[in-house]
C-alpha positions as CSV (number, residue, x, y, z in Angstrom):
1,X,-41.4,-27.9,3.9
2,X,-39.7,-28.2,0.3
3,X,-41.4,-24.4,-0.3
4,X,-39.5,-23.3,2.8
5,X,-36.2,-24.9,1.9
6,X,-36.4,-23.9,-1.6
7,X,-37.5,-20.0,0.1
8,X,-34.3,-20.2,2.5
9,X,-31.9,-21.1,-0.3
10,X,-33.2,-18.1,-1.9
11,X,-32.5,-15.9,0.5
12,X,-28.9,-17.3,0.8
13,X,-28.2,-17.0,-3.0
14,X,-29.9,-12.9,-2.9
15,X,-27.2,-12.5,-0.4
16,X,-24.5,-14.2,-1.4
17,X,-24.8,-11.7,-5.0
18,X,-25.2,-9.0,-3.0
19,X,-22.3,-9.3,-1.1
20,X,-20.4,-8.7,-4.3
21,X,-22.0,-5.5,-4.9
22,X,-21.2,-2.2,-3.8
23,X,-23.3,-0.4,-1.0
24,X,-22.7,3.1,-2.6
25,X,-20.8,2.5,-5.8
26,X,-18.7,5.2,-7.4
27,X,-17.5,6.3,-10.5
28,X,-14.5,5.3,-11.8
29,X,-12.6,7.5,-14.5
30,X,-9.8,6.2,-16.3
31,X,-6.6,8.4,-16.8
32,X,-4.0,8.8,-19.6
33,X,-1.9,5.6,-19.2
34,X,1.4,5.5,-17.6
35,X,4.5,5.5,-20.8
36,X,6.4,2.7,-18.6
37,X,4.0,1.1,-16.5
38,X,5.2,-1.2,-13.6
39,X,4.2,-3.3,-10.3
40,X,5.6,-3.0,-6.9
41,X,6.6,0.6,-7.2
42,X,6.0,3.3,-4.4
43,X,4.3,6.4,-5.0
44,X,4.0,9.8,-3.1
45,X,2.3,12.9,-3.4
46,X,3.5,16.7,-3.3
47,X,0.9,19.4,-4.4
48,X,-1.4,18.2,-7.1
49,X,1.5,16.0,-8.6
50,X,2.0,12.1,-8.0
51,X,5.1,10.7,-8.4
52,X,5.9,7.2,-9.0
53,X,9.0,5.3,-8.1
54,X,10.9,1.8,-8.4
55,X,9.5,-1.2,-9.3
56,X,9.4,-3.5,-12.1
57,X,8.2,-3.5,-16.1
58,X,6.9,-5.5,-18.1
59,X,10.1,-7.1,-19.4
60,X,10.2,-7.8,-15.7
61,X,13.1,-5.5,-15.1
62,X,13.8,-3.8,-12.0
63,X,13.6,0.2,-12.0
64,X,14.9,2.9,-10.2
65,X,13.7,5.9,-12.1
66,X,10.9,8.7,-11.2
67,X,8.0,9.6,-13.0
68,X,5.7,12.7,-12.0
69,X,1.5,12.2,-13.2
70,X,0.5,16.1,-12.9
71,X,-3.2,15.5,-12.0
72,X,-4.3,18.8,-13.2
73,X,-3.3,17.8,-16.7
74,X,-3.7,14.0,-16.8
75,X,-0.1,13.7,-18.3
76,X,3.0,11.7,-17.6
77,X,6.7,13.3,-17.4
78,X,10.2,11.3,-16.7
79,X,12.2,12.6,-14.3
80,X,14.7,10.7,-14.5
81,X,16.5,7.9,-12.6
82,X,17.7,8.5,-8.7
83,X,21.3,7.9,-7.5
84,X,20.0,4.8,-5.6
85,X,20.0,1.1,-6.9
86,X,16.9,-1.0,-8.8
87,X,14.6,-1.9,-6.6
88,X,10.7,-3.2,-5.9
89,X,8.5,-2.6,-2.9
90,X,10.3,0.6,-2.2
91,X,8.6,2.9,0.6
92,X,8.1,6.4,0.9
93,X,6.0,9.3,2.6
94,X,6.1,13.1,2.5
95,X,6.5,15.7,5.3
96,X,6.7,19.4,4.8
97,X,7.5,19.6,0.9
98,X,10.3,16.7,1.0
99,X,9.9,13.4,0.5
100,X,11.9,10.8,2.3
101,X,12.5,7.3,0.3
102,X,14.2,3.9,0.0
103,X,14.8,0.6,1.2
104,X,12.7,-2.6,-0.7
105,X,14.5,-5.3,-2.5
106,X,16.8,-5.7,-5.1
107,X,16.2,-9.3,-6.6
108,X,18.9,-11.4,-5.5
109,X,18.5,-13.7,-3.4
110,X,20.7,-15.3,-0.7
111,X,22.2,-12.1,0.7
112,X,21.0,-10.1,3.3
113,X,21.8,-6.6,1.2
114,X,19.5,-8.1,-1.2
115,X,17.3,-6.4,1.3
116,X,18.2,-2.9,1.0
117,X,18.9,-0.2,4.2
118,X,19.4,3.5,2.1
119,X,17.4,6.1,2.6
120,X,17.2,9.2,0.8
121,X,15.4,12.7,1.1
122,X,14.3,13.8,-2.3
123,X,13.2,18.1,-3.1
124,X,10.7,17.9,-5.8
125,X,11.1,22.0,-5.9
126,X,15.0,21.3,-7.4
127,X,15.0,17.8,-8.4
128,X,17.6,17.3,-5.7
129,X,18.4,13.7,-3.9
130,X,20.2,13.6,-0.5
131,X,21.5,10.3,1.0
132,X,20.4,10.1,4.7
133,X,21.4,8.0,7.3
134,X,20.9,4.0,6.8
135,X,17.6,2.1,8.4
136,X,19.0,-0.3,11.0
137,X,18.0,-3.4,10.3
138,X,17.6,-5.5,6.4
139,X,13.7,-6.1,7.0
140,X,13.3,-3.9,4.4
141,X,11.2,-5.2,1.6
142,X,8.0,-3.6,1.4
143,X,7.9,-1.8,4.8
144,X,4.7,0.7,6.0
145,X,5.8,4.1,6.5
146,X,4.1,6.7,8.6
147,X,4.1,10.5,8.5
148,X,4.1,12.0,12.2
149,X,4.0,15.5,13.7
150,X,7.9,15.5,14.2
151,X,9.0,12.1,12.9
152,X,8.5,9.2,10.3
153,X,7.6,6.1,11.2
154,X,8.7,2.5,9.8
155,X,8.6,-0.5,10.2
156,X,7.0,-4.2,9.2
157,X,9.2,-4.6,6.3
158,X,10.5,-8.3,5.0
159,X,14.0,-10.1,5.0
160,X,13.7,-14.1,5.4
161,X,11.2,-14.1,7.7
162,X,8.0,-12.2,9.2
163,X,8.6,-9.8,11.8
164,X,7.2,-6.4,13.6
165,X,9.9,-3.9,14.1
166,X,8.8,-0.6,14.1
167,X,11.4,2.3,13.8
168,X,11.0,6.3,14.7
169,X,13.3,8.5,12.0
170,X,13.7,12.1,13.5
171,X,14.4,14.0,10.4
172,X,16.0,16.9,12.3
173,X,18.9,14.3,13.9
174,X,18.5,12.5,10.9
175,X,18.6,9.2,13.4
176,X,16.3,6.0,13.8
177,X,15.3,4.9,17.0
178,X,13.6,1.7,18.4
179,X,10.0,1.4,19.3
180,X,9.3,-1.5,21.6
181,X,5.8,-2.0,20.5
182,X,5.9,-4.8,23.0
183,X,3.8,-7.5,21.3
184,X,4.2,-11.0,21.7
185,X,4.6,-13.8,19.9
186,X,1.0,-14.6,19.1
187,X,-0.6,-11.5,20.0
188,X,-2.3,-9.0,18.3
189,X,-1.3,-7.9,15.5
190,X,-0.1,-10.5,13.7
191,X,3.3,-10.7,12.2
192,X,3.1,-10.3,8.7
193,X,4.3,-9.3,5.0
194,X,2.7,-7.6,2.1
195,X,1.0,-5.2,4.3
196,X,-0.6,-1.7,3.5
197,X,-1.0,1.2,6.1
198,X,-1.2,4.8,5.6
199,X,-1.8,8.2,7.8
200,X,-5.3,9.8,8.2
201,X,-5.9,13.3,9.9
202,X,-2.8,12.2,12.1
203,X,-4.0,8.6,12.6
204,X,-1.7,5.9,11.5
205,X,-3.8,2.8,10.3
206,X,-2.4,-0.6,8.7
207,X,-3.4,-4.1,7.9
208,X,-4.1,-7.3,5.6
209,X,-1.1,-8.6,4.5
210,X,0.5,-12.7,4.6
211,X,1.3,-15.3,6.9
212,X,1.0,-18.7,5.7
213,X,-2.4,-17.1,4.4
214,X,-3.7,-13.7,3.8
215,X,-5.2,-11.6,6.5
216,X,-7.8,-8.9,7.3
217,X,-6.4,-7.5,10.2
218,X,-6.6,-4.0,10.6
219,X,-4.7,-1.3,13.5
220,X,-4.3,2.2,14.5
221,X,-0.7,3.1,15.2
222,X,-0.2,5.6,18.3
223,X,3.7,5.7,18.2
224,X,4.0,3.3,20.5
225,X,1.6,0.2,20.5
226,X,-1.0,-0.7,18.4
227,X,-5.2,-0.8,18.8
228,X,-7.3,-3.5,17.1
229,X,-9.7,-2.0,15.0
230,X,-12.7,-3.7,12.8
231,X,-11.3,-6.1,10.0
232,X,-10.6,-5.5,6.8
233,X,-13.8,-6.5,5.3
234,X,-14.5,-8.7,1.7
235,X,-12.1,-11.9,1.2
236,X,-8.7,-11.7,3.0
237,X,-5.9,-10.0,1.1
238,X,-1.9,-9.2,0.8
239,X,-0.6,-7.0,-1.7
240,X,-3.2,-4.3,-1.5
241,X,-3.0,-0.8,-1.8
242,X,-4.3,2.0,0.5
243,X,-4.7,5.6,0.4
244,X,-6.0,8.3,2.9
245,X,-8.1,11.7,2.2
246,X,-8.4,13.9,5.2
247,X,-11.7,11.5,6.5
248,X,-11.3,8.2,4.6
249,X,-9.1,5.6,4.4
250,X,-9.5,3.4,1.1
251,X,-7.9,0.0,0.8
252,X,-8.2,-1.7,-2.8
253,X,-7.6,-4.9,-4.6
254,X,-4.5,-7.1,-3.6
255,X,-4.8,-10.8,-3.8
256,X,-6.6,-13.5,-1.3
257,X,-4.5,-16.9,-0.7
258,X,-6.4,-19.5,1.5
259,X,-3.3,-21.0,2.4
260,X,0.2,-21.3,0.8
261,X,-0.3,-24.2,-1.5
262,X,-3.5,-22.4,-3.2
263,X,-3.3,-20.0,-6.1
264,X,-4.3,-16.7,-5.5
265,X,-7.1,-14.6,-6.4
266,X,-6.5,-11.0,-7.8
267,X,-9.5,-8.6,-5.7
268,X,-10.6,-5.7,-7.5
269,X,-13.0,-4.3,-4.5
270,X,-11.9,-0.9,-3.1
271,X,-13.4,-0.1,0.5
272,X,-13.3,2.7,2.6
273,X,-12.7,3.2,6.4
274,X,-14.0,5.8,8.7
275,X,-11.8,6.1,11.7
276,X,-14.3,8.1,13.2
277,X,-16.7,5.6,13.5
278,X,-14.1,2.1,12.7
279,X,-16.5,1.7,10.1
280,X,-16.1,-0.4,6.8
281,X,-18.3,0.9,3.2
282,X,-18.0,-1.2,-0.3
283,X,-17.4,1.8,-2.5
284,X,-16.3,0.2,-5.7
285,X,-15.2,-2.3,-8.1
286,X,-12.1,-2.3,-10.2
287,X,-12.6,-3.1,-13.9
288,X,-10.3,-6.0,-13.2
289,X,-8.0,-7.8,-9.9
290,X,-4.8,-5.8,-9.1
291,X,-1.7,-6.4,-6.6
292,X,1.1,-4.6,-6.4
293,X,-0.1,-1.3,-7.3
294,X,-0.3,1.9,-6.1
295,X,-2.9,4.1,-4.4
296,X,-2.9,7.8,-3.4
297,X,-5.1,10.9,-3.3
298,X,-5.6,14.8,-4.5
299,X,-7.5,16.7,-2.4
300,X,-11.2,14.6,-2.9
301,X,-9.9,12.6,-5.7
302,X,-8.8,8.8,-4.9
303,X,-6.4,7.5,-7.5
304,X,-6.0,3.1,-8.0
305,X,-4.4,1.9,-10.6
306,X,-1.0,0.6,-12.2
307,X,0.0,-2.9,-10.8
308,X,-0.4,-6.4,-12.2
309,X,-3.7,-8.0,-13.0
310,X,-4.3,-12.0,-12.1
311,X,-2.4,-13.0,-14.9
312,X,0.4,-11.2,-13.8
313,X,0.6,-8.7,-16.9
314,X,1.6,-5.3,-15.9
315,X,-1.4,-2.7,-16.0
316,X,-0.3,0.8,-17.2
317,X,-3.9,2.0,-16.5
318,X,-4.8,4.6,-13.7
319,X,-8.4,5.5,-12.0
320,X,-9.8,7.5,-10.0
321,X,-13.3,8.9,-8.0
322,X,-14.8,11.4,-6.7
323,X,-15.2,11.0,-2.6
């Protein structure tokens, strides 16, 4: 009997390491570090250039200024600041060469506008800004965008409280519409903040995020109501990243709170979703925990890095991997 307890708690312990392991670990390369590194930015990608935007430093200042990584090169470039207001957990997505950008928060609490509404089209081809018309509602800080055929679509941002509006932009009418995703109270998916969502091959997926703990949840988008697809898998997260290649979804890091009185541990696992399948892989490890970074991708190439670490320094260090 004690040979077959001491067998079984074996067999738990093997599994319990490998569960922190990788089932096909890749390579992660490091890039040339970013000149003014921050957390809670946005990033989007045009071409083989990555462009990173808002956020906050290391001196714990709030940005508003644009910086291009040329992934051909592995270099950084300034581009200056936008004619927009500091902010953190800014959103953005690209559609046909022009990116469309804004809202997030400002940092001062107590007033709704703290919360902010402006959204902008930006041309990287001229370096030209254009102020569009205002979202409609101040649950703005850090809101999911999605990229669709002929519209955007936003929505699960933050002001106050948790909530699941979801908004359609139609760039031609520049004009935001409504989507009565008709969930209820308690049902599926959960209301939440500190999510992370992204578009694959025309799929809209999101998940994880906070409310009064972190989740795993994880939904496809159609436009109009949402599908529950498998969790998330690894510890429960908020704060993570995600970034789609044109078969993959990878979702990385972010930090895991048991409930809100418990300090949070900074993830540094990246996995990777196959919508084809609504299957889960543990591709890789970061070198250490990050939240509020950013995520995106170059043809096969999926770039993690910048962020905070669990000590809450800002990390002006990028990766990436081969798919």
């Amino acid at each position: 009997m004690r040979n077959k307890i001491l067998f079984i708690g074996l067999c738990v312990l093997l599994v319990a390491c490998n569960a922190d392991k990788p089932e096909m670990e890749v390579t992660l390369h490091e890039c040339a570090p970013m000149p003014l590194p921050r957390a809670s930015a946005t990033c989007f990608v045009v071409g083989n250039e990555a462009y990173v935007f808002g956020g906050r430093d290391k001196q714990d200042n709030l940005r508003h200024d644009l910086w291009k990584y040329d992934t051909a090169t592995d270099t950084w470039d300034s581009i200056g600041e936008a004619p927009m207001i500091d902010r953190v957990n800014p959103t953005s997505c690209v559609k046909d060469g022009k990116v469309y950008v804004g809202l997030g928060f400002n940092g001062k609490h107590g007033k709704d506008s703290s919360y902010l509404k402006d959204w902008w089209e930006y041309t990287p081809a001229t370096n030209a800004w254009k102020k569009l018309a205002d979202y409609p509602n101040h649950y703005t800080d850090d809101a999911t965008s999605f990229v669709g055929e002929d519209a955007l679509y936003v929505g699960y941002g933050f002001c106050w409280n948790y909530r699941r509006d979801m908004f359609r932009y139609d760039i031609a009418k520049d004009r935001w519409d409504s989507i009565d995703v008709e969930v209820g109270m308690h049902e599926y998916p959960l209301r939440s903040f500190g999510g992370t969502g992204c578009t694959c091959n025309g799929r809209h997926f999101m998940g994880t995020g906070f409310y009064r703990f972190s989740l795993d949840w994880w939904a496809e988008f159609d436009g109009t109501h949402w599908h529950e697809r498998t969790p998330v898998p690894g510890k429960t997260r908020t704060l993570a990243a995600s970034a789609a290649t044109d078969g993959f979804v990878y979702v990385s890091g972010g930090v895991h709170y048991g409930s809100v009185t418990t300090t949070g541990e900074v993830l540094k696992d990246i996995h990777r979703y196959n919508p084809q399948k609504d299957e889960w892989t543990y591709v890789a490890v970061l070198k250490e925990g990050l939240m509020n970074h950013v995520s995106f991708t170059v043809g096969k190439r999926v770039y993690v890095g910048l962020g905070e670490n669990q000590d809450e320094q800002i990390n002006d260090k990028l990766y990436y991997f081969e798919e």
